[in-house]
N, C-alpha and C positions, 0 to 999 in steps of 0.2 A: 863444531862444539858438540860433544858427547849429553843427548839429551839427559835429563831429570828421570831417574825414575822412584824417589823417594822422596815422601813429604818434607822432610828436615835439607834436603839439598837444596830448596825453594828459597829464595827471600822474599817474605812477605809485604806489600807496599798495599799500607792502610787508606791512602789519597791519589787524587791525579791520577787516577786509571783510564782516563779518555782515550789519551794516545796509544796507552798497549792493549785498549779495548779493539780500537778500530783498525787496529794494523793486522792484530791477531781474526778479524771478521775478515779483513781483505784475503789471509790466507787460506781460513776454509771453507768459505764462501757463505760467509754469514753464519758461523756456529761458532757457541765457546764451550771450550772441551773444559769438564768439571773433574774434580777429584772424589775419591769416595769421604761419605761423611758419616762416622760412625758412632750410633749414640747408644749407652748404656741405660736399662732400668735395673735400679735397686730393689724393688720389689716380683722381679719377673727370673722366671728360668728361659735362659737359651734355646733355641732350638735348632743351632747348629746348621741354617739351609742359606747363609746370608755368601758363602762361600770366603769367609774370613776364616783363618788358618785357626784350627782350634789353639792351640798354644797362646795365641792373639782376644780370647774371648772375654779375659778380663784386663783388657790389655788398659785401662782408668784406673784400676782398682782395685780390690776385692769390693771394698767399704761403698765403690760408686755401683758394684751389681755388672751382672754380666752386659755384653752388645747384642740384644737381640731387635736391632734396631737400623736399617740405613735409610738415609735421608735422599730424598732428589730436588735440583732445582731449589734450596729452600732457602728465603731469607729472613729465616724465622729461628729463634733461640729456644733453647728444650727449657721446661720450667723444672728441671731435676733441681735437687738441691746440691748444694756444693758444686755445683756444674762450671765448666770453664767457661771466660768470658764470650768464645765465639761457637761453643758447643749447639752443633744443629746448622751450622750458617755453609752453606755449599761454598767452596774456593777455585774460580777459574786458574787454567794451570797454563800461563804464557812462557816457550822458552823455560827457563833459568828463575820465572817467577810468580807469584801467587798475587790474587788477591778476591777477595768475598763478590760474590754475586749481587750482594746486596748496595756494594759501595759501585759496583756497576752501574746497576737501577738507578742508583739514586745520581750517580753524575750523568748519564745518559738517555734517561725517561723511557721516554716515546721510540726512542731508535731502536730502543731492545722490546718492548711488552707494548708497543702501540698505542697509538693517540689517546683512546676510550678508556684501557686500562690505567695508562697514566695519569688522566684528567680525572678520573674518579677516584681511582685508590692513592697514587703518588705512591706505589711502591708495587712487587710482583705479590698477591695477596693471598696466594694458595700454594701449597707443596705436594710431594709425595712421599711416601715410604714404602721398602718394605719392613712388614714388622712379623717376627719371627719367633714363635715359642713352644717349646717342648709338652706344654699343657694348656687349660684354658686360663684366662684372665679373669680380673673379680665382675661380676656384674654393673654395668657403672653408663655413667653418659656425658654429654659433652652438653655444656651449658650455651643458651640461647643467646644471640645477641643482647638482648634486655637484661638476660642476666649477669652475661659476663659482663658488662659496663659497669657493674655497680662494685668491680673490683679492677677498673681498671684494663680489664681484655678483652678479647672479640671470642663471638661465638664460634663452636666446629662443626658445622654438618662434614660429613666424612662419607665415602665410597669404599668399599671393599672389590677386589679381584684376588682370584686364586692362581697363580700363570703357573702352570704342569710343570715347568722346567725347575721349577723352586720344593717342588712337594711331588718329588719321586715318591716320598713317606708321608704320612700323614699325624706323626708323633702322637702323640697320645691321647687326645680327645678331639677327634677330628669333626664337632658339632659345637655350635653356637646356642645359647638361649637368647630369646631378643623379646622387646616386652613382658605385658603381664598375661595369662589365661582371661578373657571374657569372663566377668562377674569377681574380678579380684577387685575387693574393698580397699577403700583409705586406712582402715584400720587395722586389715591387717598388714598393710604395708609400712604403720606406723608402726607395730609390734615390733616385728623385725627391726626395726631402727632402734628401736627403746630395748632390745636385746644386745645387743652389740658385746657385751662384755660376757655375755651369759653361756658362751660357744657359739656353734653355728647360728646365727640367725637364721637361717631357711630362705632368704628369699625367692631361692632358684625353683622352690617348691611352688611359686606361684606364677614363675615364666615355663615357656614353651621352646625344647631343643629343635635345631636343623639341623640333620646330617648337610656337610658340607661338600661340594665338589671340586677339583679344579678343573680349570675352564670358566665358571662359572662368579658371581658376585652380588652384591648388594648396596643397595643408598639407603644410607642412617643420618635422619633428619637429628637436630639438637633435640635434646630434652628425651631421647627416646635411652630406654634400659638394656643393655648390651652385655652379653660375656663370652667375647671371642675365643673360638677353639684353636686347635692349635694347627692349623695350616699355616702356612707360611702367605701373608697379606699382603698384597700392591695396592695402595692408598690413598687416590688423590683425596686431598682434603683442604679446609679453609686453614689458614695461617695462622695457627694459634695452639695451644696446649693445654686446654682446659679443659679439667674432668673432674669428678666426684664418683668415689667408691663407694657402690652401697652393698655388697657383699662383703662379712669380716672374715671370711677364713674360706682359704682357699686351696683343699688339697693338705690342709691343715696347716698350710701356712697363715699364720696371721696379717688382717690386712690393716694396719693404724687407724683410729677416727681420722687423724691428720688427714689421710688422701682422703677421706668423703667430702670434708669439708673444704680444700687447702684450696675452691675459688668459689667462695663464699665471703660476705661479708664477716669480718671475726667478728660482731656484737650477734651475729645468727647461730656461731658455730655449736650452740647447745639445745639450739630451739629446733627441733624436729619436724613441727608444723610447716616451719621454715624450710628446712631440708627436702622433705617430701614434695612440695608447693614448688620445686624445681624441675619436677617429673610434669610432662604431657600426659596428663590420662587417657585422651582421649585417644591421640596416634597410640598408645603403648596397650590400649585395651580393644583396638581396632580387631573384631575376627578375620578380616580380608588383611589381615599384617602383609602375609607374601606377598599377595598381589600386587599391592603399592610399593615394596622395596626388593625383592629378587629379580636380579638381570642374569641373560644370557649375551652371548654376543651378537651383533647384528652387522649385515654385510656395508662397509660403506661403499665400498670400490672393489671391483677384483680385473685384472687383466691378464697379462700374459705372464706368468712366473709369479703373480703375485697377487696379497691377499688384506684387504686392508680391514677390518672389522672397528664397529663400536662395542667397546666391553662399561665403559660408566657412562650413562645418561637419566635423563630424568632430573627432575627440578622439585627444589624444597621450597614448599608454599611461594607455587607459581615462581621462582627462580632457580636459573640456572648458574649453578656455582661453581660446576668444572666440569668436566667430559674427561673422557682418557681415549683412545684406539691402541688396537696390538695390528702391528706389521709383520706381516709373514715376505719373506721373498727367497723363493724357491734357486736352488744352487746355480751357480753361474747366468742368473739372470740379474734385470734391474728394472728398477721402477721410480719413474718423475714422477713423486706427490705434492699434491700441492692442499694447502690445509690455510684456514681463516684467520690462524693466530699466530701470537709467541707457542712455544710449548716447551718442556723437558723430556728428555727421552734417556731412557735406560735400555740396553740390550741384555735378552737376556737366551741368547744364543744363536751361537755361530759368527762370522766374521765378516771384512768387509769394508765398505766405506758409504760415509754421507755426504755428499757434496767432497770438499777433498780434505775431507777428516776421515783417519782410518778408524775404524771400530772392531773390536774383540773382545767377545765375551770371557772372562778367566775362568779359570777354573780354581784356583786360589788365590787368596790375597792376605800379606801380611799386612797389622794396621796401617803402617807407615809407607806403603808402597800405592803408587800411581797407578790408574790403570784406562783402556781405551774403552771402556763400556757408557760413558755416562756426557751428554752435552744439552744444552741450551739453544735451541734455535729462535734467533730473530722474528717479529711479525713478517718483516719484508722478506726473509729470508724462506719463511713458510710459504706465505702467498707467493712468491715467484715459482715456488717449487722445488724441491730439496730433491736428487739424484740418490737413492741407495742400490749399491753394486753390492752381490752376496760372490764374493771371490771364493768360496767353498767349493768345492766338486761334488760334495757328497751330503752337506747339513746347511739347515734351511738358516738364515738369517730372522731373525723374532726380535722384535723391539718394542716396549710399551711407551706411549707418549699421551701425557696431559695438557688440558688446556684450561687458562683463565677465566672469568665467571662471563657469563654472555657470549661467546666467542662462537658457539655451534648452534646456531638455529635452526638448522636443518639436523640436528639429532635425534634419535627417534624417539620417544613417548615410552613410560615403563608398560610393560606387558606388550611391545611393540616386537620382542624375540618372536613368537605363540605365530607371527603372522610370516 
């Protein structure tokens, strides 16, 4: 049978995925090979490094906004508006058929994300992306547990990585502003909010920019003020879509009240006191800001051919909410790892195989088309030890792979690079 290599040739099967779970694990030895999942913002410019065919960039829409946007491992829904009913939901690709990661999880628990994950969450609780754009993003943050509740969703702390192979360029404002300057007031941060309609509010006049690297990265607690530049971003983060825009014009594009507000309670949406009172003051006026949230990488493992590093570690008030590593494995060699948890893994150069799942990084991709770069591994599957072969003669195999909340104990502490 002539495999699948585009999404619409699939039939999709919404139930009962036990059996084409565990037969497709028996084949390649414990992984489920995912599809790409591509999500649009209506409010964001493209930045062209996701390696989707440009012809393909508005491939939802005009009206839904370009893809600057891919999803891994996620069983979690984009809070876009107008968005398709499974928009954001990762789809294992069996044979001749499809069906979501998330209706995996949920018929099979423990066998896919491990006893602890499942007995605590009941479902896989964290994703990644990468997220891609031509310029910077409005200054804005991700609400806290406490506060997402009161609307119904969970909070995001989130991770940033920059991986080299995505940001040959660094498009057009390659620095982030993150918090406020030391001695920034309530009031004037209230100003700015009570301008909104008046042109630019300013607030970025009371944050501090990073030149950005790749290689390099950052952990962004909830509540903290962010306006990502435009490198191309690999993103473990918590499972969820919540944010608030507190920048209105961006590059002179305008930014709606709708997104400052849109996970907030509406009886708040005009009370400002309200609005502001969702900011940490404290982490976002911290002078030691770097200190506490800029990572380098750190060596976990290295052997013969191969290179295994921590790129996200560190914990948001005393927890750990995901970890990432990047795998190097030098041409015509291999290397048995073996790692604590489930996790997701994306390749994002050179070729190959994991256990006896081939793997290839593309080089282009139209929206509708399959591809070998993206799988799901097993707890069991991890802990026994997963085989990657770099069948290249000449370029390195690179893979980046996240894991669940608790899952790395042994990962190193922020400022743990320095040593």
């Amino acid at each position: 049978m002539k495999p699948a290599t585009k999404t619409h040739e699939l039939n999709t099967l919404n139930k009962n995925v036990r059996g084409a779970t565990e037969a497709h694990l028996e084949e390649t030895g414990g992984l489920l090979r995912l599809s790409p999942t591509w999500v649009p913002r209506s409010f964001l410019q493209p930045g062209l490094r996701l390696k989707l065919h440009p012809d393909d960039t508005y491939a939802y829409g005009l009206s839904r906004g370009g893809i600057d946007e891919r999803w891994f491992g996620s069983t979690t829904v984009t809070a876009n508006e107008g968005r398709a009913e499974d928009e954001g939901l990762s789809y294992v690709v069996v044979g001749k058929e499809r069906f979501t990661l998330r209706d995996v999880i949920e018929e099979c628990g423990a066998d896919i994300i491990g006893e602890s994950i499942w007995q605590r969450y009941r479902k896989w609780p964290v994703y990644s992306k990468f997220f891609d754009n031509m310029g910077p993003i409005p200054h804005h943050l991700h609400q806290s547990f406490e506060q997402a509740t009161l609307v119904g969703q969970e909070g995001k702390p989130e991770s940033y990585y920059f991986p080299p192979q995505h940001n040959n360029v660094g498009n057009n404002f390659p620095y982030t502003f993150m918090g406020f300057e030391p001695g920034t007031t309530r009031q004037q941060v209230y100003d700015c909010i009570a301008n909104w309609e008046k042109g630019d509010n300013k607030i970025l006049e009371l944050s501090k920019a990073y030149k950005l690297q790749p290689g390099t990265g950052w952990l962004i607690d909830p509540c903290i003020l962010h306006a990502p530049g435009s490198l191309c971003t690999y993103e473990p983060q918590w499972g969820s879509d919540v944010f608030g825009m507190y920048q209105n014009l961006v590059e002179g594009r305008e930014v709606p009240w709708s997104l400052l507000v849109k996970d907030m309670p509406e009886e708040s949406h005009q009370d400002i006191d309200f609005i502001i009172d969702q900011i940490d003051w404290e982490k976002n006026l911290d002078p030691n800001f770097k200190d506490k949230h800029y990572l380098e990488p750190v060596t976990s493992e290295k052997g013969d051919g191969f290179h295994d590093r921590w790129i996200v570690y560190g914990k948001v008030d005393g927890f750990q909410y995901f970890t990432a590593k990047e795998l190097t494995v030098e041409p015509g060699k291999k290397a048995l790892i073996k790692d604590n948890g489930a996790y997701s893994a994306i390749v994002v150069q050179g070729e190959g195989s994991a256990n006896k799942l081939r793997l290839s990084c593309p080089k282009l991709l139209r929206f509708d088309e399959l591809s070998e770069d993206e799988f799901f591994a097993t707890e069991q599957a991890a802990k026994d030890g997963i085989t990657f072969e770099n069948t290249s003669a000449t370029e390195p195999l690179v893979l980046l792979r996240y894991f669940g909340p608790e899952v790395n104990p042994d990962a190193p502490e922020m400022g743990d690079y320095r040593s």
